[in-house]
SEVO-989623 format. One line per field, with one value per residue: z, y, x of N, C-alpha, C in turn; residue in one letter; residue number from 1. Coordinates in pm, whole numbers. Layout:
% SEVO-989623
n_w Z	...
n_v Y	...
n_u X	...
ca_w Z	...
ca_v Y	...
ca_u X	...
c_w Z	...
c_v Y	...
c_u X	...
residuo A	...
num NUM	...
END
This chain:
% SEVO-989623
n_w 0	-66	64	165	394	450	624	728	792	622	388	299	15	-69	50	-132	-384	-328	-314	-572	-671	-540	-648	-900	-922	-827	-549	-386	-173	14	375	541	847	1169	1418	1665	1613	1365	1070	935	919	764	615	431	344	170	-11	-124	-200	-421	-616	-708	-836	-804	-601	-259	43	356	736	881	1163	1288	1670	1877	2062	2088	1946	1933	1874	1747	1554	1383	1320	1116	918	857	672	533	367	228	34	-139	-242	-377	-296	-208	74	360	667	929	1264	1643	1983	1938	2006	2282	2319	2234	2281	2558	2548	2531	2740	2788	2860	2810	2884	2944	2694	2474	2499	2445	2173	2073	2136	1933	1685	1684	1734	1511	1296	1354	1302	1009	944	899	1133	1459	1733	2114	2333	2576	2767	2709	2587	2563	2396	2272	2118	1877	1508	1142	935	686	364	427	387	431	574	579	833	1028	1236	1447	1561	1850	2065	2256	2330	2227	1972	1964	1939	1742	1518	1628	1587	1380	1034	941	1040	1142	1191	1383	1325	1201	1228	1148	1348	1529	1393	1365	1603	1627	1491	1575	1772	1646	1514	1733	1798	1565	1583	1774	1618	1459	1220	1001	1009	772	563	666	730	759	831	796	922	856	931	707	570	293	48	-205	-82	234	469	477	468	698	911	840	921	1231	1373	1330	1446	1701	1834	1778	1958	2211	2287	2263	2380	2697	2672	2418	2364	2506	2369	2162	2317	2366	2543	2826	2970	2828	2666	2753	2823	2577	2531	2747	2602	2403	2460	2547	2404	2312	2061	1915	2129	2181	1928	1897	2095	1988	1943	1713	1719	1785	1589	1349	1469	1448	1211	897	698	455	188	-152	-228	19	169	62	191	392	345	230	449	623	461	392	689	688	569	400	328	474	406	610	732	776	502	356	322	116	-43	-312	-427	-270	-296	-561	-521	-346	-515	-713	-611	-460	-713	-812	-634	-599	-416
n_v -119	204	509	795	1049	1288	1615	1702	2001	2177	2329	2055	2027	2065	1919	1685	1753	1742	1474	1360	1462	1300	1067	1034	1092	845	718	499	445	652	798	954	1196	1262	1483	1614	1928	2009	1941	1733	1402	1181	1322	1430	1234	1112	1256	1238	932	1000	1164	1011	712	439	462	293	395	539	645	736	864	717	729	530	642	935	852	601	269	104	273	378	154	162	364	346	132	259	463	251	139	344	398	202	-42	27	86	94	88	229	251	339	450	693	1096	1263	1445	1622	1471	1493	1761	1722	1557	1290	983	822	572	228	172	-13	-247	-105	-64	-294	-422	-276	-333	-630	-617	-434	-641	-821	-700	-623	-896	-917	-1007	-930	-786	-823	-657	-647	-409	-210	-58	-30	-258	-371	-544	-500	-409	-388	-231	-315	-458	-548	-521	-716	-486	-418	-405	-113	-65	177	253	266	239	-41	-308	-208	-238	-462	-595	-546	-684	-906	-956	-770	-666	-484	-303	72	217	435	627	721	746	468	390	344	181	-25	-145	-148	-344	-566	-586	-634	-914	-1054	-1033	-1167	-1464	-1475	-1534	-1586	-1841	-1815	-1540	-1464	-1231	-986	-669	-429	-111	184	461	740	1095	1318	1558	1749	1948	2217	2342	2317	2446	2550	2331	2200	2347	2346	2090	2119	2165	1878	1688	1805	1726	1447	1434	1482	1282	1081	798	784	565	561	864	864	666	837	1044	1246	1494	1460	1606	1840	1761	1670	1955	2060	1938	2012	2270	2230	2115	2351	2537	2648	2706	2793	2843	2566	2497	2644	2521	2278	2089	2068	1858	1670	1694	1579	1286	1256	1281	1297	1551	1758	1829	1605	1497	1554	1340	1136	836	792	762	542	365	372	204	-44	-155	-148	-245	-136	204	517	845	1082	1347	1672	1681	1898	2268	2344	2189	2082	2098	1944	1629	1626	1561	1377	1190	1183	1083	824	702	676	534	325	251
n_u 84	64	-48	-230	-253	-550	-569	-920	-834	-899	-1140	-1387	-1434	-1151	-1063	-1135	-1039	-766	-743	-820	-624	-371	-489	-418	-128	-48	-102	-253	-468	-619	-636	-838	-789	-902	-1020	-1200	-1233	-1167	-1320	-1564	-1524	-1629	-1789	-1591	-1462	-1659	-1754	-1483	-1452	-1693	-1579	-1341	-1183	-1061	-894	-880	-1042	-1056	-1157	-869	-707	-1017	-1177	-1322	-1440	-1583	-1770	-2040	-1910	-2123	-2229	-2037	-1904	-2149	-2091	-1855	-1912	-2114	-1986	-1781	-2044	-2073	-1887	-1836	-1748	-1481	-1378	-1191	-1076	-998	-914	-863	-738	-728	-655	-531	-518	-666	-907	-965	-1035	-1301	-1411	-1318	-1078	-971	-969	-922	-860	-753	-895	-1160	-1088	-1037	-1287	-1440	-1373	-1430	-1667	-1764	-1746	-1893	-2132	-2107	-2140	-2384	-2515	-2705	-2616	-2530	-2372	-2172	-1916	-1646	-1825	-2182	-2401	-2788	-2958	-2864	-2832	-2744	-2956	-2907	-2724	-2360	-2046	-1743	-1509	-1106	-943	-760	-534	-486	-188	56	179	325	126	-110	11	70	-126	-276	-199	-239	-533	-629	-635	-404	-215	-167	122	209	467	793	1066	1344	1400	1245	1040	1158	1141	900	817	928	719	506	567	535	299	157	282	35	-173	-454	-531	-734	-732	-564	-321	-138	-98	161	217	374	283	372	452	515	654	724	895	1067	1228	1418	1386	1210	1008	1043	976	746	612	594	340	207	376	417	150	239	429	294	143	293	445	643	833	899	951	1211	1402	1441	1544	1416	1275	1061	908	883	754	494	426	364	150	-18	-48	-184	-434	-542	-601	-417	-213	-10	203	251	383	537	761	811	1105	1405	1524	1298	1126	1337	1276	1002	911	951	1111	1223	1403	1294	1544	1723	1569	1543	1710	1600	1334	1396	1472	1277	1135	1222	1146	860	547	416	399	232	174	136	18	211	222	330	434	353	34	-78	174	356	194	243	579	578	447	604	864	796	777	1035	1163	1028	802
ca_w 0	-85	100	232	461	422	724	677	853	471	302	214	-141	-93	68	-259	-488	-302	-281	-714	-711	-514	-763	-1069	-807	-821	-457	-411	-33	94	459	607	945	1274	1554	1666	1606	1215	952	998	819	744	525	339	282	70	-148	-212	-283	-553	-737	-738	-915	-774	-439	-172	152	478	843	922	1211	1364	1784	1958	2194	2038	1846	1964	1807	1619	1432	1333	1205	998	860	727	599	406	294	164	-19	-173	-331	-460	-251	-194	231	461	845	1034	1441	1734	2058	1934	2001	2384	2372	2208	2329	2679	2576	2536	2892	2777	2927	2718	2977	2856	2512	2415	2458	2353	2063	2010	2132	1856	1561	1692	1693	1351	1187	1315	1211	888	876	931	1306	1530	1827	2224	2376	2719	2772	2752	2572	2562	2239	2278	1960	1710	1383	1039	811	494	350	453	311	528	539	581	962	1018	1378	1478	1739	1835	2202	2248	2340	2060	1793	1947	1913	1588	1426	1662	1554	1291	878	973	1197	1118	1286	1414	1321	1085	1191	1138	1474	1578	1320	1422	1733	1638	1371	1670	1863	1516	1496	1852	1741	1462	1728	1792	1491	1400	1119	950	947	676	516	736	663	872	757	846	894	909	940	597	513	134	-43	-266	30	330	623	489	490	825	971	823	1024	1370	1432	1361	1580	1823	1865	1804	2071	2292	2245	2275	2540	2786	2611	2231	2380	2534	2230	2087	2381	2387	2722	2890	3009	2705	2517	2824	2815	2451	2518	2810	2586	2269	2540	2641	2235	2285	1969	1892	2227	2127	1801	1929	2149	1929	1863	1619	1752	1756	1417	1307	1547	1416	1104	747	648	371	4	-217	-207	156	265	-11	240	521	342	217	519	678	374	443	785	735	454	354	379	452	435	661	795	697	363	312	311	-20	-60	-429	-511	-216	-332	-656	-509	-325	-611	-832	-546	-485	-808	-821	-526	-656	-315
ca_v 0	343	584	925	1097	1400	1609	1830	2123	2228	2289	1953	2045	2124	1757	1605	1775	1697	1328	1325	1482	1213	941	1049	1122	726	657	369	461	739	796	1092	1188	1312	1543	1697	2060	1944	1931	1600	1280	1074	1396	1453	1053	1096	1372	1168	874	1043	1210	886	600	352	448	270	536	530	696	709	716	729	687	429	724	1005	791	485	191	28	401	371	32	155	514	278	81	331	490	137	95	478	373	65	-151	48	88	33	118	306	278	359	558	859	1172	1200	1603	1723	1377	1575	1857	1649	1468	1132	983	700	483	105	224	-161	-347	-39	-41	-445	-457	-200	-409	-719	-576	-403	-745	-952	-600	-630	-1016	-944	-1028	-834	-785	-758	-609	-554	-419	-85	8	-147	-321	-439	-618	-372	-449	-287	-253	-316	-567	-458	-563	-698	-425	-425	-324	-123	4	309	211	344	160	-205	-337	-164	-274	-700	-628	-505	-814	-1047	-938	-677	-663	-430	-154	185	197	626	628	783	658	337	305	331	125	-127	-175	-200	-460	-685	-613	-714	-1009	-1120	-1071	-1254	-1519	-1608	-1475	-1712	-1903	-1760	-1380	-1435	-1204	-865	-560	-327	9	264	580	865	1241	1395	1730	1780	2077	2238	2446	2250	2499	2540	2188	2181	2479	2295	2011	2119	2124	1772	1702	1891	1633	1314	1406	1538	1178	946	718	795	494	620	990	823	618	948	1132	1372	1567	1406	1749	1927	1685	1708	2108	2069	1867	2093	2427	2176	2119	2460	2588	2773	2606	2864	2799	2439	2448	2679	2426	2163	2100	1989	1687	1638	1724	1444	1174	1210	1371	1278	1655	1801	1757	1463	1443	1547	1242	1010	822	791	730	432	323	317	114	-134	-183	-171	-359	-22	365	624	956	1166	1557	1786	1661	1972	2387	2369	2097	2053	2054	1798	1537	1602	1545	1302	1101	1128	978	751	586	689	475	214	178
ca_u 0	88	-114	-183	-284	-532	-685	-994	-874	-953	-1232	-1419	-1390	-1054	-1000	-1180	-937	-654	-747	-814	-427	-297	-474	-325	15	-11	-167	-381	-519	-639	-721	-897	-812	-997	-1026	-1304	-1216	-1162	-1424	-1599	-1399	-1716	-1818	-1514	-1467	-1823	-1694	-1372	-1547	-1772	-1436	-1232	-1230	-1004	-790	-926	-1051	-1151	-1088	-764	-823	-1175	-1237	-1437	-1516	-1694	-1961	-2060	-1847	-2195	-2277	-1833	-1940	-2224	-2069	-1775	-1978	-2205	-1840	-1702	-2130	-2085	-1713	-1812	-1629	-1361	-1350	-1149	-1144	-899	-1023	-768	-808	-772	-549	-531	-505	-798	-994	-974	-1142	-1499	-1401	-1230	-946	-868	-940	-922	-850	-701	-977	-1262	-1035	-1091	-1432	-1485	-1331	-1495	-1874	-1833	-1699	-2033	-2300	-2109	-2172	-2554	-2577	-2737	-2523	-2542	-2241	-2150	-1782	-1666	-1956	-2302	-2525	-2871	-2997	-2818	-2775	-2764	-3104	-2881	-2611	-2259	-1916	-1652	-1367	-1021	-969	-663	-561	-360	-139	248	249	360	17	-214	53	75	-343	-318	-95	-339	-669	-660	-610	-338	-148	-117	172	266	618	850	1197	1340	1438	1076	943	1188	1082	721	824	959	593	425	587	490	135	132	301	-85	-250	-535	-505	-836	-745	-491	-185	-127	11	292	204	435	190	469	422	588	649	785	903	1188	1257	1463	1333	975	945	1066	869	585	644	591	222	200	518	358	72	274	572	281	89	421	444	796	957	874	1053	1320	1448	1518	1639	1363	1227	962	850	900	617	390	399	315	37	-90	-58	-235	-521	-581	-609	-227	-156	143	298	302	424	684	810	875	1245	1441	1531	1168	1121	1403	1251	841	896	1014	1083	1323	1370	1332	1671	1760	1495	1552	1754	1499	1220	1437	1520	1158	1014	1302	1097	753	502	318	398	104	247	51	16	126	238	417	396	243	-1	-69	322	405	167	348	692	590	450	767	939	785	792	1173	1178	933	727
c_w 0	-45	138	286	445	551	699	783	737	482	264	72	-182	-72	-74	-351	-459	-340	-449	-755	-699	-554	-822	-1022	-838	-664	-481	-269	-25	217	493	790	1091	1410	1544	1629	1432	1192	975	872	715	551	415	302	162	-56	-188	-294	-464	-674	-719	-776	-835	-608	-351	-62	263	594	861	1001	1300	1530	1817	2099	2222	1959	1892	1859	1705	1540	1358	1257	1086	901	790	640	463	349	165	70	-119	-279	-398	-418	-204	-35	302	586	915	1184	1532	1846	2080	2014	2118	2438	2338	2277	2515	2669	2615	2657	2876	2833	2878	2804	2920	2730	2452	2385	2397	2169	1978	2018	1995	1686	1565	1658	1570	1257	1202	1272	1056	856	870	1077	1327	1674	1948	2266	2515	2791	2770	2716	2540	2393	2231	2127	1883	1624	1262	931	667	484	360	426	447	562	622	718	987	1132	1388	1592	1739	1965	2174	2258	2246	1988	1787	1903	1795	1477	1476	1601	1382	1153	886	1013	1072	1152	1320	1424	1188	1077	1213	1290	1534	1507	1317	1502	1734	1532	1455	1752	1720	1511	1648	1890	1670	1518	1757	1729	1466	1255	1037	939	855	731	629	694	767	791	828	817	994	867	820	581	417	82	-93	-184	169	473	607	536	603	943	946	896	1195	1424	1405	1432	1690	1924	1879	1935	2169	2389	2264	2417	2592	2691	2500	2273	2398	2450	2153	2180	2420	2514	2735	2903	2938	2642	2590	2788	2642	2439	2610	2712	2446	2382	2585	2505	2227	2168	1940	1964	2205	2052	1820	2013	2127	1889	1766	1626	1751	1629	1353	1399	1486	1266	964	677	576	248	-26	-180	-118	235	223	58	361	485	239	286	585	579	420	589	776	550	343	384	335	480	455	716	863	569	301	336	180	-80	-175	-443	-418	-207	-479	-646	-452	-473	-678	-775	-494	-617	-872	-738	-547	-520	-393
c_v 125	445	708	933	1267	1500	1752	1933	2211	2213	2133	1923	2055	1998	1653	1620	1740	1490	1311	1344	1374	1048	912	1048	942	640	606	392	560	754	927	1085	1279	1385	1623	1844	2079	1922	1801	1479	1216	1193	1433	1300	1052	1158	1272	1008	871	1072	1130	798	503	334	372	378	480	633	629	835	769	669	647	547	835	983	704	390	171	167	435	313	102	263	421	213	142	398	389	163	215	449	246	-26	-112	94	10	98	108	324	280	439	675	1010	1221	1371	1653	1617	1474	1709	1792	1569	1331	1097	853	559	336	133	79	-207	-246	-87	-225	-499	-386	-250	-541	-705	-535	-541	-809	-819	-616	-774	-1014	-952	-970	-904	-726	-736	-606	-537	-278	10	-85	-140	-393	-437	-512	-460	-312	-314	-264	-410	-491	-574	-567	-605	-440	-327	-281	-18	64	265	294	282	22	-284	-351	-236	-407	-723	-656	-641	-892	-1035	-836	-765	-617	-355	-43	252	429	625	690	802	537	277	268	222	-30	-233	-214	-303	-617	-690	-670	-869	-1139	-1134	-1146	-1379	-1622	-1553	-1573	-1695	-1834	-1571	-1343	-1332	-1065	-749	-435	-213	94	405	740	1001	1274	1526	1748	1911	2126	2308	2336	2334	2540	2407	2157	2236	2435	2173	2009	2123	1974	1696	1737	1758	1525	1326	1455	1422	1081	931	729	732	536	781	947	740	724	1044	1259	1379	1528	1566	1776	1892	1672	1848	2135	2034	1985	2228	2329	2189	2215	2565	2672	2699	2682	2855	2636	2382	2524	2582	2318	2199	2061	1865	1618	1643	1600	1291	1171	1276	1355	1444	1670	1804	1634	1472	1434	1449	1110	865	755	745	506	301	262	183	-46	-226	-213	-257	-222	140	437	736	1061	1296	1592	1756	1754	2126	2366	2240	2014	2015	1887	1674	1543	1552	1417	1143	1077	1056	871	629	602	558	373	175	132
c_u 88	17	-73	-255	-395	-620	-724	-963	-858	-1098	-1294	-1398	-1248	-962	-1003	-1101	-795	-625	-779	-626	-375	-336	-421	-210	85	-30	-258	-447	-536	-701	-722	-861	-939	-986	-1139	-1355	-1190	-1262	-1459	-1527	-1496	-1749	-1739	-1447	-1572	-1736	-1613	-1417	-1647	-1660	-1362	-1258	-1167	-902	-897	-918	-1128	-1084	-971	-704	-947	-1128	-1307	-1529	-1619	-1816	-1926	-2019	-1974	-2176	-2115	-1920	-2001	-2195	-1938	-1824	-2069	-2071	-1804	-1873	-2092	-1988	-1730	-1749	-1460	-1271	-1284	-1169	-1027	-927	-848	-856	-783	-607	-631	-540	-648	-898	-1070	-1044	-1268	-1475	-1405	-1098	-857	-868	-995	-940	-766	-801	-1098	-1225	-1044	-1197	-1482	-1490	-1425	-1639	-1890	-1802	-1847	-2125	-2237	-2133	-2320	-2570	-2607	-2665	-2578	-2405	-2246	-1988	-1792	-1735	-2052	-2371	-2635	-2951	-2988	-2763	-2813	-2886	-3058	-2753	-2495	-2174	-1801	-1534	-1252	-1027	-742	-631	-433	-307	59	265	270	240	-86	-136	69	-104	-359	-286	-187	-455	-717	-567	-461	-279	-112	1	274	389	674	1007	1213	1356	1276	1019	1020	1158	948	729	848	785	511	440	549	363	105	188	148	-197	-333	-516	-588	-828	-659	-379	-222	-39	49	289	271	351	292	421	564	540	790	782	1076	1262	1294	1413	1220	950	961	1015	736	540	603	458	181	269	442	237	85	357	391	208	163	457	620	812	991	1025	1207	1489	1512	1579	1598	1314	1109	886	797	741	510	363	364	195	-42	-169	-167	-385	-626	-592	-541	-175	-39	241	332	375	548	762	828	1021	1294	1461	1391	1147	1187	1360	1099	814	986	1018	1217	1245	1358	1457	1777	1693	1473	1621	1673	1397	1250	1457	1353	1149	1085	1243	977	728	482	365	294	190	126	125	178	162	370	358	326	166	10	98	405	355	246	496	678	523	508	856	949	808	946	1233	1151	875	636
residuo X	X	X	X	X	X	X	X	X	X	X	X	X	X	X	X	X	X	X	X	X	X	X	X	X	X	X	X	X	X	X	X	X	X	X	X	X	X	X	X	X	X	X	X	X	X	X	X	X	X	X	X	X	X	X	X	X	X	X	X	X	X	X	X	X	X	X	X	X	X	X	X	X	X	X	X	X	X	X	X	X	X	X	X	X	X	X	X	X	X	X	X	X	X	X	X	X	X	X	X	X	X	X	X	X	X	X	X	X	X	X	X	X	X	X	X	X	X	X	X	X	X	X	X	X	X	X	X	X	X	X	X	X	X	X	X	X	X	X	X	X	X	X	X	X	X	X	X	X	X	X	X	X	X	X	X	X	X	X	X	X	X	X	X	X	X	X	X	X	X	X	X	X	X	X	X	X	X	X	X	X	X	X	X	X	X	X	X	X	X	X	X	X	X	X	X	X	X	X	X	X	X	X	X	X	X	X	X	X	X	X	X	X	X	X	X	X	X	X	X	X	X	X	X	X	X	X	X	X	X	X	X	X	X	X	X	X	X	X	X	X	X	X	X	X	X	X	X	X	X	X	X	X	X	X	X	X	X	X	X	X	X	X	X	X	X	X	X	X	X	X	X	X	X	X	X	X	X	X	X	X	X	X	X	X	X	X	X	X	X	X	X	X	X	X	X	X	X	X	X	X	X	X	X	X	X	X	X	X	X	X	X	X	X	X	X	X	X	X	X	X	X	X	X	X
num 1	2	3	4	5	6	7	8	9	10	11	12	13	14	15	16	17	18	19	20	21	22	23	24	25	26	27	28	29	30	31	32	33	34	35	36	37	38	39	40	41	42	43	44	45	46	47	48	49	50	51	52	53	54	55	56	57	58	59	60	61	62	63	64	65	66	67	68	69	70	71	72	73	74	75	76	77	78	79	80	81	82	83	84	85	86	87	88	89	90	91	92	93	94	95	96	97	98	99	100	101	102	103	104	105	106	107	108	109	110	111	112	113	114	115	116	117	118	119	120	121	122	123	124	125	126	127	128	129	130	131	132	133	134	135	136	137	138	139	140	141	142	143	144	145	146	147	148	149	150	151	152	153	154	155	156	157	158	159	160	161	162	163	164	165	166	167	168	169	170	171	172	173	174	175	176	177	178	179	180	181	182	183	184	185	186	187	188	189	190	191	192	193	194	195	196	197	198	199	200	201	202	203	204	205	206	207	208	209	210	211	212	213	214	215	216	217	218	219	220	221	222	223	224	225	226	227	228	229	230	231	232	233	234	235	236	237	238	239	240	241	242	243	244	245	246	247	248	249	250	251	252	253	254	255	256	257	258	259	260	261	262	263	264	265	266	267	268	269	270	271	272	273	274	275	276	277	278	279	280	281	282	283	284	285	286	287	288	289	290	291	292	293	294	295	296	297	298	299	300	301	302	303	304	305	306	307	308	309	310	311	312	313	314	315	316	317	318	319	320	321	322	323	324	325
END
């Protein structure tokens, strides 16, 4: 898989055109992402849908916490019916800063996050489902035929990513150096460990934060509000690996929390920047983005893409196929 990443804090229309660029670009995936304070995903999934022919799309990634897992199920589902077959299903628990505004705490976010996969697989087989776990289901089902889709879970801790290899299609996995994607290649493999026989082939998607452009300190300046949210989001060990300040990526998260988004994004470093962040030129990252693929099955190249959108799905699609992912 070749994917991207695109998140509506655009225009809807502005998502739809981006997501026809990065057809013709030569992506086969597109996922939409989500935060509450963002344009809604489900809505700019439709649009893209209608103007595409062939990428496969879905959330990437949707929460088990702000909609009730069945109404996930059935909004992928009408997505994947809309595309022709072309859905998949991005679920995780979600981004841990803004989640806290609406009064979540992430609490049992493993198993929400596998109760959530489990219930939409039997409403898409037809069943009607009772639940009782970290959220409840009394005889729900869906009033229409639904398509099994491809379940593919955001994870970056050790836990989520042995889930993801045990139970899931495949991991999203929040990384964007090799050392990282290393490390989650050894927890993959300790999932798949006791993988049932019946969920088949899996796929190690490396879902890294890129920022592309002909410009080496735009692209790098463009970089830091998504930085901002992964270091603020990364578990001690993830920081530590790179050497970054525990503090530092709390007080990022606090000022992300409290809608200081400039104090946040000022307080990303560079070293941050080179630890969650594929940023440069083609030819200052040609190197790195070599190195990931070397690690994972799949690269999604998510937010921010770049300072100039249009041209860094262009760059990134020539390099890709320079590259031949």
């Amino acid at each position: 898989m070749l994917g991207i990443e695109l998140t509506p804090e655009h225009p809807v229309d502005r998502i739809g055109g981006l997501a026809e660029h990065a057809e013709s670009a030569g992506f086969d995936t597109v996922f939409v992402s989500h935060h509450y304070n963002n344009r809604d995903e489900f809505v700019a999934l439709a649009d893209i849908a209608r103007r595409t022919e062939e990428v496969r799309l879905g959330p990437g990634i949707t929460n088990p916490y702000e909609v009730h897992p069945v109404t996930l199920a059935s909004r992928a589902a009408t997505i994947d019916e809309l595309s022709g077959g072309r859905g998949v299903y991005g679920i995780g628990p979600g981004d841990r800063s803004t989640l806290a505004n609406l009064g979540y705490d992430q609490d049992d976010a493993l198993r929400r996050t596998l109760e959530t996969m489990q219930v939409s697989r039997k409403l898409w087989d037809g069943d009607r489902v009772d639940h009782d776990g970290t959220f409840e289901a009394v005889d729900a089902g869906l009033n229409y035929d639904a398509r099994q889709l491809p379940v593919y879970v955001g994870a970056q801790g050790p836990h989520m990513t042995r889930m993801a290899a045990k139970y899931g299609d495949g991991v999203l996995y929040n990384g964007s150096h090799p050392r990282d994607l290393a490390w989650a290649g050894d927890r993959v493999d300790e999932g798949l460990e006791e993988r049932p026989d019946h969920r088949g082939t899996f796929d190690f998607a490396a879902y890294a934060s890129v920022s592309l452009a002909t410009d080496e300190e735009a692209a790098r300046e463009a970089a830091r509000p998504p930085v901002a949210f992964i270091a603020s989001g990364a578990p001690k060990p993830v920081l530590d690996r790179h050497g970054l300040d525990s503090e530092r990526a709390s007080d990022i998260g606090v000022a992300i929390a409290g809608g200081d988004f400039e104090r946040a994004f000022g307080q990303v470093s560079d070293a941050m920047i080179d630890a969650f962040c594929i940023a440069g030129t083609p030819d200052s990252t040609r190197d790195r983005f070599e190195a990931v693929c070397t690690e994972a099955d799949s690269l999604v190249m998510g937010s921010p893409l770049g300072p100039d959108l249009d041209a860094a799905v262009e760059l990134m699609g020539e390099l890709s196929g320079e590259l031949e992912l």
